[in-house]
VOPAGU-2260 file (C-alpha; in pm, 1 decimal, decimal comma):
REM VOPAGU-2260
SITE   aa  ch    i         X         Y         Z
SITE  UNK   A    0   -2005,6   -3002,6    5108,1
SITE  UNK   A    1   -1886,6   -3113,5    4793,2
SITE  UNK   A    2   -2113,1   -3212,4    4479,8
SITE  UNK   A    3   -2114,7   -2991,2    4180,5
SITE  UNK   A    4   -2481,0   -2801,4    4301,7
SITE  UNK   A    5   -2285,3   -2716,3    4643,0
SITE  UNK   A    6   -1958,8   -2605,6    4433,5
SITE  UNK   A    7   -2141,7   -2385,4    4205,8
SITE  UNK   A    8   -2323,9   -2239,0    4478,4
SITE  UNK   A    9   -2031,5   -2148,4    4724,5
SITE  UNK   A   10   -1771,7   -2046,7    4393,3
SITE  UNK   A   11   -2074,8   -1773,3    4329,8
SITE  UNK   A   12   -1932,0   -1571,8    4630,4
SITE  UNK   A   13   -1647,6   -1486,1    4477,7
SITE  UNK   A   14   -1580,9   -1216,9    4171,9
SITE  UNK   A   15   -1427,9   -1498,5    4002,5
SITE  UNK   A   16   -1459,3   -1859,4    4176,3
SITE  UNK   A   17   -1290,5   -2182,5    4078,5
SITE  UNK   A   18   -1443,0   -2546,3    4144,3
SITE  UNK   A   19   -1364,6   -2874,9    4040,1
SITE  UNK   A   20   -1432,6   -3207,4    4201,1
SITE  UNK   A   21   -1196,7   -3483,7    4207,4
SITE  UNK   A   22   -1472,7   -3670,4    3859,8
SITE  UNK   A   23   -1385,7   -3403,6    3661,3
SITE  UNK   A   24   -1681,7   -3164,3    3705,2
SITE  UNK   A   25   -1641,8   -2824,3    3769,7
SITE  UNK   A   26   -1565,6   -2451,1    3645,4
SITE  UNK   A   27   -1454,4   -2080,0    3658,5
SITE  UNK   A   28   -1719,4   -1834,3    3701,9
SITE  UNK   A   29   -1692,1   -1461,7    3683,0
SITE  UNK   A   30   -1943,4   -1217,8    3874,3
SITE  UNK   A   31   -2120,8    -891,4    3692,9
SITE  UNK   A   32   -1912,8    -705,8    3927,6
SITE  UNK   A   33   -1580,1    -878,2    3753,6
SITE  UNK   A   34   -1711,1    -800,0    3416,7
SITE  UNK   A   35   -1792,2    -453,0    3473,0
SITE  UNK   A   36   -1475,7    -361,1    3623,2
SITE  UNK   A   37   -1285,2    -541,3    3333,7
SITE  UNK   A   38   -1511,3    -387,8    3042,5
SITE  UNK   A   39   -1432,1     -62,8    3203,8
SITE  UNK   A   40   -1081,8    -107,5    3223,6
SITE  UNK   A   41   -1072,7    -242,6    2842,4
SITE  UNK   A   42   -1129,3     104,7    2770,4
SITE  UNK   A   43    -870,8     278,0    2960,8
SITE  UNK   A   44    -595,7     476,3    2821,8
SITE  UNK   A   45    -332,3     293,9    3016,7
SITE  UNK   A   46    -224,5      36,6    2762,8
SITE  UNK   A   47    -109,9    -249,7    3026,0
SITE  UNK   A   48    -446,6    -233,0    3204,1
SITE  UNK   A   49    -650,5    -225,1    2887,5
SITE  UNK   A   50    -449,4    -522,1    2709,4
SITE  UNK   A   51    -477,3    -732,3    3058,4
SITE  UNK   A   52    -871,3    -650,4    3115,4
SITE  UNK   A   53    -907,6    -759,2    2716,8
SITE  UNK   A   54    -738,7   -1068,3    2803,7
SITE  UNK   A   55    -933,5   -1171,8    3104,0
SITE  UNK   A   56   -1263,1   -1073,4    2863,1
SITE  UNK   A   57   -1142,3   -1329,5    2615,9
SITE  UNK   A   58   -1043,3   -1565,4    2863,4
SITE  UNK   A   59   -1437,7   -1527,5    2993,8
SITE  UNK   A   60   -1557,3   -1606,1    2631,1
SITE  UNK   A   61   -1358,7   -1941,9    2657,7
SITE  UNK   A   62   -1483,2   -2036,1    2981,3
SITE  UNK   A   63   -1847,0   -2203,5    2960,3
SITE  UNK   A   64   -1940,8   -2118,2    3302,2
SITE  UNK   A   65   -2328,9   -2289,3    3271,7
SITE  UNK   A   66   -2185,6   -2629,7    3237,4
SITE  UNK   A   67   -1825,1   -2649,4    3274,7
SITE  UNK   A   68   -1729,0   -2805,1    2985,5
SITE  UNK   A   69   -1415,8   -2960,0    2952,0
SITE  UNK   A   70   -1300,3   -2881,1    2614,3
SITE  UNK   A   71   -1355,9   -2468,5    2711,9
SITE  UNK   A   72   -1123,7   -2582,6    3019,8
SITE  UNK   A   73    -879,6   -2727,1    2806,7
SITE  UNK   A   74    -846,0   -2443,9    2581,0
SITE  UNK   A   75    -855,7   -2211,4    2849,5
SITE  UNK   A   76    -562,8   -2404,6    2999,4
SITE  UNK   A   77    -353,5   -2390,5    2654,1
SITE  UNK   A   78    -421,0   -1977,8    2664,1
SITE  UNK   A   79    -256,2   -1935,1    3009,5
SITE  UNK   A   80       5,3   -2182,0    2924,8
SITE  UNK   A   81      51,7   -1945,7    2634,8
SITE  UNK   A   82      10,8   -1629,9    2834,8
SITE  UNK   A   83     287,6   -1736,9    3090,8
SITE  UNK   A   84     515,6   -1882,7    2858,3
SITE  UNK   A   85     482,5   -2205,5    3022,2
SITE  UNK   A   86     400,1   -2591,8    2868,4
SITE  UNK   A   87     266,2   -2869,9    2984,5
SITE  UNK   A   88     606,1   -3039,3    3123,2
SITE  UNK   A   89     605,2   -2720,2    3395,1
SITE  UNK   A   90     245,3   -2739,6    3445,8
SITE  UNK   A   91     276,1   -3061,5    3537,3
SITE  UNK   A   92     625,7   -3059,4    3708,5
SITE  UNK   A   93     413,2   -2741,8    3978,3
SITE  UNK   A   94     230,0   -3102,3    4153,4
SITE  UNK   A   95     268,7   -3457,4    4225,4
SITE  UNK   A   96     -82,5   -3652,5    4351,2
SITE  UNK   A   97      51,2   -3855,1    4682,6
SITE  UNK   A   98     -52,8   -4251,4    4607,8
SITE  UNK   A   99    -442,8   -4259,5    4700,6
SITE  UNK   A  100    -729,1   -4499,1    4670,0
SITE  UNK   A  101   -1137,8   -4425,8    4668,7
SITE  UNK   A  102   -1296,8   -4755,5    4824,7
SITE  UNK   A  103   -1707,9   -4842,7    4853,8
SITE  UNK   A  104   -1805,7   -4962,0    5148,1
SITE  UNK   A  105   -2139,6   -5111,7    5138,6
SITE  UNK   A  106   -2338,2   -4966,2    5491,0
SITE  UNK   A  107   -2666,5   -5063,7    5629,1
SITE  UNK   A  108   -2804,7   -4680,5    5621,8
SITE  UNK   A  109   -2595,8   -4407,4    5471,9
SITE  UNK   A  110   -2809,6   -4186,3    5658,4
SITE  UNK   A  111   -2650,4   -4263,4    5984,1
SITE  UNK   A  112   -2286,9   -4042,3    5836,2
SITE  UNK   A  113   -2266,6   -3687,7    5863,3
SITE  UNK   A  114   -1983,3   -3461,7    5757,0
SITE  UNK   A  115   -1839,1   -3126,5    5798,3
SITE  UNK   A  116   -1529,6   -2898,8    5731,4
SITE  UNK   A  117   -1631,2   -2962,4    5314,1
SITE  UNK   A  118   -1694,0   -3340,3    5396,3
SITE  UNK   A  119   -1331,1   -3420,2    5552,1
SITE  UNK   A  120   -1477,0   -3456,9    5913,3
SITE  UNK   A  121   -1681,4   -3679,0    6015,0
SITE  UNK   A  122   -1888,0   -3582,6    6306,5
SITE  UNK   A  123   -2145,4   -3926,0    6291,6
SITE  UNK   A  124   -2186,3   -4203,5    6358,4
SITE  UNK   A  125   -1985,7   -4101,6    6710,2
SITE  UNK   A  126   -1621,1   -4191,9    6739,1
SITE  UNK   A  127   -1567,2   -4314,8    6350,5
SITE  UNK   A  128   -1329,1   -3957,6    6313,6
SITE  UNK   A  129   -1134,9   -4050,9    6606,0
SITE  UNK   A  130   -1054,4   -4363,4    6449,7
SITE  UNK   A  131    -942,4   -4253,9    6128,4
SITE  UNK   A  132    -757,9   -3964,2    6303,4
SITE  UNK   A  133    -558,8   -4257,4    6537,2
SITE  UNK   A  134    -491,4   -4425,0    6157,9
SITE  UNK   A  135    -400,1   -4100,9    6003,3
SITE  UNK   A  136     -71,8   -3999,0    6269,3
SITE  UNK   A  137      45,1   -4345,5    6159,5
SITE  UNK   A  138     154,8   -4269,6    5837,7
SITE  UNK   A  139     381,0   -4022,4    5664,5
SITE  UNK   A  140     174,4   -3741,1    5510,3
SITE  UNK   A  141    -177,5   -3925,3    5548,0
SITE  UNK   A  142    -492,9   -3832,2    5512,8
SITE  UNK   A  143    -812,4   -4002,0    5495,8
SITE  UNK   A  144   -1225,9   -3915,2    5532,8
SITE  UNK   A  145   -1549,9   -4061,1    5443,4
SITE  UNK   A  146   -1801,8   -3953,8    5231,6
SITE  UNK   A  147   -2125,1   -4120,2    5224,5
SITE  UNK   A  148   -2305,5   -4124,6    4879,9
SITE  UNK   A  149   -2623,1   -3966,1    4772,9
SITE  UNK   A  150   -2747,8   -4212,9    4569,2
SITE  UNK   A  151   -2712,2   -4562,4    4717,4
SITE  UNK   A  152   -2605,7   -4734,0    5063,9
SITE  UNK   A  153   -2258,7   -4694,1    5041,2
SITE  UNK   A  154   -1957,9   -4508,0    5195,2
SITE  UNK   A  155   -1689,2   -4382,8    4997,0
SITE  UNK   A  156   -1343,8   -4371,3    5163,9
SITE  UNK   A  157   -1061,8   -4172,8    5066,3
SITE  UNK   A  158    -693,6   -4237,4    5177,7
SITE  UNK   A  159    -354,6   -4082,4    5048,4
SITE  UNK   A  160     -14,2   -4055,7    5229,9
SITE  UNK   A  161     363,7   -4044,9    5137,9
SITE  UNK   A  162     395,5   -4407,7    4998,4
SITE  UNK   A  163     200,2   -4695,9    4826,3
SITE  UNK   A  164     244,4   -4929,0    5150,3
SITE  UNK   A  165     173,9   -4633,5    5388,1
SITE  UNK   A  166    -158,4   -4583,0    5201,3
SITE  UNK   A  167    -263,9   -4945,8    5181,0
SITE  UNK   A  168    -198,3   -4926,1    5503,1
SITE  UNK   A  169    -445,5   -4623,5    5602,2
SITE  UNK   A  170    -684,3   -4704,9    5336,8
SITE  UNK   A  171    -759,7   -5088,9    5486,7
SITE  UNK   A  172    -766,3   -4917,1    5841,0
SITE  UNK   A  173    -995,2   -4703,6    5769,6
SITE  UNK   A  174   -1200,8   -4898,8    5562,0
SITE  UNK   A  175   -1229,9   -5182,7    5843,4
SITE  UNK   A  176   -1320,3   -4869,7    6098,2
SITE  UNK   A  177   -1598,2   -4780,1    5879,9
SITE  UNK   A  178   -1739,1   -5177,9    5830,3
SITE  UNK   A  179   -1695,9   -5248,6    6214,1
SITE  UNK   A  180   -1885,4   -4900,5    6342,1
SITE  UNK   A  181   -2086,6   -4792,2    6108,1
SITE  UNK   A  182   -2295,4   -5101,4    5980,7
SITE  UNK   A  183   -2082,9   -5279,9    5755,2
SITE  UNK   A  184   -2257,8   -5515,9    5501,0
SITE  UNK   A  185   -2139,2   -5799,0    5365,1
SITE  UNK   A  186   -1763,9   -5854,0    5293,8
SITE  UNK   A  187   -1549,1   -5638,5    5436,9
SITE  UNK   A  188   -1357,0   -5504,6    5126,4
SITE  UNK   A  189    -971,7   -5537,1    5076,3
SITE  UNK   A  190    -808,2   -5280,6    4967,4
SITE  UNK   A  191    -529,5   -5360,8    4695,7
């Protein structure tokens, strides 16, 4: 599942867990276990572990972990930049986002969708996945699910794949699978 309370929840697992969602929310959180070992190590006699196990500490203090806020996340970024010798131009240069598009689709009943596999599967209404799996092989790269919203009648549907016109291309398929079998209302939107 996705949604910052379901993030939080599974990045607790870990001794330090990573989340963000595609808004913007999200952030690093460190377990007692992490911070014990590290404040341990910070007082070791081997210079390389104490000097990395300070670092990490500091790094912590950065982080706010209760909210996620994004100037902490911003600074932290600048410190491992720092750290690694690295900038921004290589940071940037280590991904490229595939062209992509987020559509509404207005739905009679939300309630009617359900998701698995982190919300990339749909399993309900019966058949929709098949559909958007048959528009998926069409396209270089694709991929494409549907998310129904919390909050209001609607279906969000994600599509990305090697090119602009390959995406249009899965994005309106996908969008018109969704109107046509899962109670579309209203006009069926174009995407563009």
């Amino acid at each position: 599942k996705t949604g910052v309370k379901h993030c939080h929840h599974a990045a607790l697992a870990y001794d330090v867990g990573v989340y963000f969602e595609a808004n913007g929310h999200g952030t690093l959180l460190f377990s007692q276990k992490f911070v014990d070992r590290m404040q341990s190590l910070a007082t070791s006699s081997d210079a390389e572990k104490k000097g990395a196990a300070e670092k990490l500490l500091h790094f912590r203090d950065l982080i706010n972990e209760t909210v996620g806020d994004a100037i902490s996340i911003f600074l932290a970024v600048e410190a491992v930049l720092y750290l690694t010798d690295s900038d921004c131009d290589a940071w940037r240069a280590m991904y490229d986002d595939l062209p992509n598009r987020q559509i509404k689709v207005l739905v009679a009943d939300r309630g009617i969708f359900e998701t698995t596999d982190a919300e990339r599967v749909c399993v309900k209404p019966a058949g929709l996945q098949a559909e958007i799996d048959k528009a998926v092989a069409k396209v270089p790269k694709g991929r494409a699910f549907v998310r129904p919203s919390g909050t209001e009648d609607v279906v969000r549907v994600y599509a990305e794949a090697e090119s602009t016109e390959a995406m249009l291309t899965l994005a309106q398929d996908v969008v018109d699978a969704v109107h046509s079998m899962a109670g579309g209302v209203g006009e069926k939107p174009t995407v563009t």
